[in-house]
GUBA-765549 format. One record per residue (C-alpha): residue in three letters; residue number from 1; x, y, z. Coordinates in pm, 1 decimal. Layout:
<atoms>
 res   n        u        v        w
 ALA NUM        X        Y        Z
...
</atoms>
This chain:
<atoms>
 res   n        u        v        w
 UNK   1    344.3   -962.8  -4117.3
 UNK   2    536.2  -1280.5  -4003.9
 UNK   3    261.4  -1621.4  -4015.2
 UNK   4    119.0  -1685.2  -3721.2
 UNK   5    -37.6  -1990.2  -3565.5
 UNK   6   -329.7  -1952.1  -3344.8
 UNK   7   -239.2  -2123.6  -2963.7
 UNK   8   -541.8  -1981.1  -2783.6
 UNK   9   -820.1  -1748.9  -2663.5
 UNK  10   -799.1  -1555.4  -2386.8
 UNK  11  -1011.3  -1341.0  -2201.7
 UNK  12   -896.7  -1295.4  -1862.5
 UNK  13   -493.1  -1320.5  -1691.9
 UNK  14   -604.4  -1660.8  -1587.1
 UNK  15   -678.6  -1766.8  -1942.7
 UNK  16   -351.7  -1608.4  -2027.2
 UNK  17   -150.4  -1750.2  -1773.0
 UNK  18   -300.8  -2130.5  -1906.3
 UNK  19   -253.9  -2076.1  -2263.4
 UNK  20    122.8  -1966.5  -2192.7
 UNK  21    127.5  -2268.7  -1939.3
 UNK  22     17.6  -2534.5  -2161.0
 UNK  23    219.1  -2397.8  -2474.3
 UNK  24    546.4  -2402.0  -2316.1
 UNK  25    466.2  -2742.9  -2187.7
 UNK  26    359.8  -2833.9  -2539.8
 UNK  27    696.8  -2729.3  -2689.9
 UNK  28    879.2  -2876.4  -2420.3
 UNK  29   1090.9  -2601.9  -2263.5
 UNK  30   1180.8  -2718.7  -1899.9
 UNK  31   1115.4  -2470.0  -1628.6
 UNK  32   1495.7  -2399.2  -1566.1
 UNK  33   1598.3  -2354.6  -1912.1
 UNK  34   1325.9  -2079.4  -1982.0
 UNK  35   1491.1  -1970.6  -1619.2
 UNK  36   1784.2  -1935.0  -1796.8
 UNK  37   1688.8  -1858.7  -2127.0
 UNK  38   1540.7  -1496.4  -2015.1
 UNK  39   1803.1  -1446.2  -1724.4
 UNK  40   1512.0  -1477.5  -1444.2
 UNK  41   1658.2  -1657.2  -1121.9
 UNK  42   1656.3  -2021.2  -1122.4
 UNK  43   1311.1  -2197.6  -1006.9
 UNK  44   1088.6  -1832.3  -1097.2
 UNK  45    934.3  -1952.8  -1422.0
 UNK  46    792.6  -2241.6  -1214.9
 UNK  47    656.4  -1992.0   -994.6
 UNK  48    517.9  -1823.1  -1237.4
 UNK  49    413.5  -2110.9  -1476.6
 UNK  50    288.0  -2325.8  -1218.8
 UNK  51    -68.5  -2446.9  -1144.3
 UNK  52   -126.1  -2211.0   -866.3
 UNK  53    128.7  -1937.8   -934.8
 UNK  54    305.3  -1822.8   -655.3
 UNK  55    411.3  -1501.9   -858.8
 UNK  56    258.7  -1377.4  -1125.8
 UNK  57    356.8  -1210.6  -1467.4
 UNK  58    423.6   -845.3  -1459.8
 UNK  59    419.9   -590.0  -1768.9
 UNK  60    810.1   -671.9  -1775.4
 UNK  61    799.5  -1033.3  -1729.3
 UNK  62    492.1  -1112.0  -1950.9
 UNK  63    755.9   -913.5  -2210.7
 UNK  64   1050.9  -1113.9  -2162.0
 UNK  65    856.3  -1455.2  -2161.9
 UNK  66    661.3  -1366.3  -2476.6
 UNK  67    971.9  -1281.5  -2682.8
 UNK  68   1177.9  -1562.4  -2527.7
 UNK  69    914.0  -1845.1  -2649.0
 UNK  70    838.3  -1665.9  -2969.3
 UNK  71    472.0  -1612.7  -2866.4
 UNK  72    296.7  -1300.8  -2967.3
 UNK  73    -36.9  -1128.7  -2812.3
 UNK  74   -301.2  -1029.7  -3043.3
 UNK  75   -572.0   -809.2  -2911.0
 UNK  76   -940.7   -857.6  -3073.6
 UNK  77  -1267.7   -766.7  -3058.5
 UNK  78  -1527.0  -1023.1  -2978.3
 UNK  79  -1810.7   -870.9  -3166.1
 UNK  80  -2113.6  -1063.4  -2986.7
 UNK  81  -1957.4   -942.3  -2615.6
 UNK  82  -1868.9   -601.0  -2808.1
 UNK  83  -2245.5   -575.9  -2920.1
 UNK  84  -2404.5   -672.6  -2571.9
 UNK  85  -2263.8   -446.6  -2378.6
 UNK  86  -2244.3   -109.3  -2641.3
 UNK  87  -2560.9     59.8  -2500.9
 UNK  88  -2332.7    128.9  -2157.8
 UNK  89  -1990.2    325.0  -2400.5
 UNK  90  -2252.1    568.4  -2538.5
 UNK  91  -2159.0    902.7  -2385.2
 UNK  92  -2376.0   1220.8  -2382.0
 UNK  93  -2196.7   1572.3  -2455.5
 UNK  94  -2162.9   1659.3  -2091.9
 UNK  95  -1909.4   1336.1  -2071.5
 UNK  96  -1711.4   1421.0  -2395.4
 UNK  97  -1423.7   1680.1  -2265.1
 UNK  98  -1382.4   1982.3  -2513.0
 UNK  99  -1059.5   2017.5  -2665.0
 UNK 100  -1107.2   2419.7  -2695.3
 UNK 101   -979.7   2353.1  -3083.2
 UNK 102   -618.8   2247.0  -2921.8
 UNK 103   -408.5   1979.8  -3152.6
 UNK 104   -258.0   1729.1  -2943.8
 UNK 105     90.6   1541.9  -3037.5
 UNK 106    424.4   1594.4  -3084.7
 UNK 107    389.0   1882.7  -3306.0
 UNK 108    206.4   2066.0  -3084.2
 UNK 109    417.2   2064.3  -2816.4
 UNK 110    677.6   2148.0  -3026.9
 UNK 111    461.7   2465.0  -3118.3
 UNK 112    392.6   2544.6  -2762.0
 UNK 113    733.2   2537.1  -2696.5
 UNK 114    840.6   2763.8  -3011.6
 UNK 115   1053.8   2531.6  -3126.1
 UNK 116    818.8   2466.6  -3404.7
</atoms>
């Protein structure tokens, strides 16, 4: 696992959307070389990065803005919010969908398909 430093907590896209704000201010990439950097048109990381984004970050251009500052998203459980709320994921039998003893993957479909 490469070492990792912690930048920030995040909970919701706006916490996101500050952390990745604030570190790329913090590391002092302007607006049009990260434009440039990841191939994005010139002036769209500013409306992206900006205080009240004018775009915001898709699945594709969170992507190519994580890997182009070297920024990584780790996804973890916070146990006291987990723990609060638990009571409401308990499901009852008649929510649980049988699987009528069916495997599921790749080599089942491959068996389905005789090519197994």
């Amino acid at each position: 696992m490469p070492a990792l430093r912690p930048i920030a907590i995040a909970d919701s896209y706006g916490a996101i959307h500050s952390a990745l704000r604030a570190y790329v201010d913090e590391v002092g990439i302007s607006r049009l070389a990260l434009d440039e950097l990841i191939g994005w048109t010139s002036g769209y990381s500013s409306k992206v990065l900006g205080p009240r984004p004018t775009k915001h970050l898709t699945s594709k251009t969170l992507s190519e803005l994580l890997q182009a500052t070297g920024l990584v998203l780790i996804v973890a459980q916070d146990v006291s919010a987990f723990a609060r709320r638990q009571h409401q994921f308990q499901r009852d039998a008649s929510q649980v969908r049988p699987d009528n003893g069916r495997k599921r993957g790749p080599q089942s479909i491959r068996q389905a398909r005789g090519n197994a």
